[in-house]
Rosetta silent file (secondary structure, phi, psi, omega in degrees, C-alpha in Angstrom):
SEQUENCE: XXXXXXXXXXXXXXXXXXXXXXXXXXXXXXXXXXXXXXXXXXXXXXXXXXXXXXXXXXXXXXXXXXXXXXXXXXXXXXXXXXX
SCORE:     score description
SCORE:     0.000 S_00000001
   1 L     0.000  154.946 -177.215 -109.255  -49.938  -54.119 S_00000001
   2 E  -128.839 -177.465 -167.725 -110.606  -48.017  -56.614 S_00000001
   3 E  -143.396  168.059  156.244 -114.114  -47.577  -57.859 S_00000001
   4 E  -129.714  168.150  174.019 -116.221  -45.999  -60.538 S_00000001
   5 E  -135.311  111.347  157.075 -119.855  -44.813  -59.651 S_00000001
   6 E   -65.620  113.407  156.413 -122.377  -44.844  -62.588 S_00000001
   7 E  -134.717 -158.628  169.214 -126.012  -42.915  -61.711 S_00000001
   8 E   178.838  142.690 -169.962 -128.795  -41.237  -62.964 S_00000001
   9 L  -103.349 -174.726 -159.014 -131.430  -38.840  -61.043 S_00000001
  10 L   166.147  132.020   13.699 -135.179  -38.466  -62.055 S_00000001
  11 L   -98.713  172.504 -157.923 -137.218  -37.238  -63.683 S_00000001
  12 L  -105.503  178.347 -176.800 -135.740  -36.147  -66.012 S_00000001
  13 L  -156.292   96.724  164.685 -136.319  -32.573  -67.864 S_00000001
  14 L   -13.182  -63.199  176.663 -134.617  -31.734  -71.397 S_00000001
  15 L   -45.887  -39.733 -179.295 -135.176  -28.001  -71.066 S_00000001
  16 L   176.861  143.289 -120.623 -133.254  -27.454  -68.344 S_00000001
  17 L   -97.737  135.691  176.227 -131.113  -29.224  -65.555 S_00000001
  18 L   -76.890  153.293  169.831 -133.845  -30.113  -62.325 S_00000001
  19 H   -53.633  -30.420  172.440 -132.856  -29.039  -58.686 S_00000001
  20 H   -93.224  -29.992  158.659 -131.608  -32.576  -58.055 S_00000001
  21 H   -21.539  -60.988  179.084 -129.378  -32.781  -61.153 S_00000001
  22 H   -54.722  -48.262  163.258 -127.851  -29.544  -60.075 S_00000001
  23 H   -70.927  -42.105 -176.158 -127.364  -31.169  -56.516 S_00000001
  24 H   -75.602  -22.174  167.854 -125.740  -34.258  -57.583 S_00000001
  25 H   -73.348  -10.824  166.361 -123.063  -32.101  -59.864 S_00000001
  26 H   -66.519  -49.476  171.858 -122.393  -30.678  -56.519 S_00000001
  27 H   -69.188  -36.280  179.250 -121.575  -33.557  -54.456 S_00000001
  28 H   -55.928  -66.075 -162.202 -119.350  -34.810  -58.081 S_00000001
  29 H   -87.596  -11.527  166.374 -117.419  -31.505  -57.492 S_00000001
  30 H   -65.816  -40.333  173.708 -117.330  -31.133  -53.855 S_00000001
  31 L   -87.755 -171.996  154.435 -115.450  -34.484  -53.526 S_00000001
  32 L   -40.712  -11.165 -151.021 -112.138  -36.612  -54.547 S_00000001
  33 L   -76.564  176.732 -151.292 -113.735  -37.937  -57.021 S_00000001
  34 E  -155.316  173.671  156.111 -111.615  -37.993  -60.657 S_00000001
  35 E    32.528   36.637  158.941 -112.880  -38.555  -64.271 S_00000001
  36 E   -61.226  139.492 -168.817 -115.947  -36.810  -63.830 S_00000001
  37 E  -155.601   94.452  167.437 -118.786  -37.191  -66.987 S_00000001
  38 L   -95.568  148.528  178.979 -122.076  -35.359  -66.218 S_00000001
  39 L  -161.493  177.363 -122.977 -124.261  -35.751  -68.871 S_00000001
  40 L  -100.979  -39.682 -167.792 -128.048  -35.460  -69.618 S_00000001
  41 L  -103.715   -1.385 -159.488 -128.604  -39.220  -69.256 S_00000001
  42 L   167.206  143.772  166.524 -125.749  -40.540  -67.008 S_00000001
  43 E  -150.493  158.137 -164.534 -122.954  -39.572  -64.960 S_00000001
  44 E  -146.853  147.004  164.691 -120.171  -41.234  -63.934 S_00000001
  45 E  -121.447  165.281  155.997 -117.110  -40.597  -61.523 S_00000001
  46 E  -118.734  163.755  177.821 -113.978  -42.518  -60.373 S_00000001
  47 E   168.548  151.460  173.475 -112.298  -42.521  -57.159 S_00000001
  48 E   -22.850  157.539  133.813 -110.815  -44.120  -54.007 S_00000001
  49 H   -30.350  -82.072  168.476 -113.237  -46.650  -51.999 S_00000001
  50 H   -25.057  -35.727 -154.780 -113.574  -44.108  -49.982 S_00000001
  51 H   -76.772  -40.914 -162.373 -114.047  -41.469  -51.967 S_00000001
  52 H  -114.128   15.415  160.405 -117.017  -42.793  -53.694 S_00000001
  53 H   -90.893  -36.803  174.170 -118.695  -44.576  -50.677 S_00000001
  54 H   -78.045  -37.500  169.942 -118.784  -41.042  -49.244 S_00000001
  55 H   -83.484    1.550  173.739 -120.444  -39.269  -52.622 S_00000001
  56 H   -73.591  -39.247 -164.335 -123.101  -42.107  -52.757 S_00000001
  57 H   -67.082  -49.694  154.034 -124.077  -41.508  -49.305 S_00000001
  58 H   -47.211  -48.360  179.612 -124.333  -37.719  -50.224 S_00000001
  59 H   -72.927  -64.204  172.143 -125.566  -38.029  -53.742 S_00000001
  60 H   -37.793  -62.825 -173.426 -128.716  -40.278  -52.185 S_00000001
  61 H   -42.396  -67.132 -163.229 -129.140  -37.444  -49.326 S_00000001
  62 H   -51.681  -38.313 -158.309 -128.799  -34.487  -51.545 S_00000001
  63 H   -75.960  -35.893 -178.210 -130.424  -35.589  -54.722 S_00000001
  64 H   -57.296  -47.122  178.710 -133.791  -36.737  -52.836 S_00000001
  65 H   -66.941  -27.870 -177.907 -133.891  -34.018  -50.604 S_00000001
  66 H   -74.202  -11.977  172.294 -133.827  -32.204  -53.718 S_00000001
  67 L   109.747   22.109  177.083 -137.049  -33.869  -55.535 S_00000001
  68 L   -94.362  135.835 -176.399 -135.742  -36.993  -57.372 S_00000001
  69 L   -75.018  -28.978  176.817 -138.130  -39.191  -57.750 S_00000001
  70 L  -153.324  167.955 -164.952 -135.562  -42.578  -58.548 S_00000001
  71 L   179.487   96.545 -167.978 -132.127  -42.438  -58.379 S_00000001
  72 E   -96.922  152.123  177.153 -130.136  -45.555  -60.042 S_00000001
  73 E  -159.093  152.238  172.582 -126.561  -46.208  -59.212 S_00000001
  74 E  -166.637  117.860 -170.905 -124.153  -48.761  -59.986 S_00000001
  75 E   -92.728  121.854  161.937 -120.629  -49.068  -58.349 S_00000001
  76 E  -126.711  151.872  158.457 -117.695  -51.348  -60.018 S_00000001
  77 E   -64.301  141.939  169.582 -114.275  -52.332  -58.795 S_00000001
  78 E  -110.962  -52.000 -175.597 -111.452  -51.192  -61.139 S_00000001
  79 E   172.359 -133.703 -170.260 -108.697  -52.570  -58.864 S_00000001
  80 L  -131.231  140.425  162.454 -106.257  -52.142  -55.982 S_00000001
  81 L   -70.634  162.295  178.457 -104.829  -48.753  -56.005 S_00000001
  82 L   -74.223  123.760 -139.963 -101.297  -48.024  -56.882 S_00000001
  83 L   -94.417    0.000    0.000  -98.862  -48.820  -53.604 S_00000001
């Protein structure tokens, strides 16, 4: 199956990218993850079930231990991967 994962970290700071920002582009590039889009206001990956059950889990740890204050996410099914 495959998924995409939508988030956003907090708060947020114009000027320059916060220590959990910084973490969560980490966990985006450390994994499987595909059709990565970091951006100021939103970021979004695609990626196996797996793939992206394992960077949520990660993304939550990292970005919090890291100082975010809220941390929105929203996962959708795209479909059954190709057999």
């Amino acid at each position: 199956m495959r998924m995409r994962l939508e988030f956003t970290t907090e708060p947020f700071d114009l000027e320059e990218p916060p220590a959990h920002a910084l973490a969560a582009r980490e966990v985006l590039g450390a994994g499987t993850l595909e059709a990565i889009d970091v951006g100021p206001f939103g970021n979004t990956a695609e990626g196996t079930e797996d793939a992206v059950v394992e960077a949520v889990v990660e993304l939550l740890r990292r970005t919090a231990a890291a100082g975010a204050t809220r941390i929105s996410l929203q996962v959708s099914v795209l479909g059954e991967e190709p057999r």
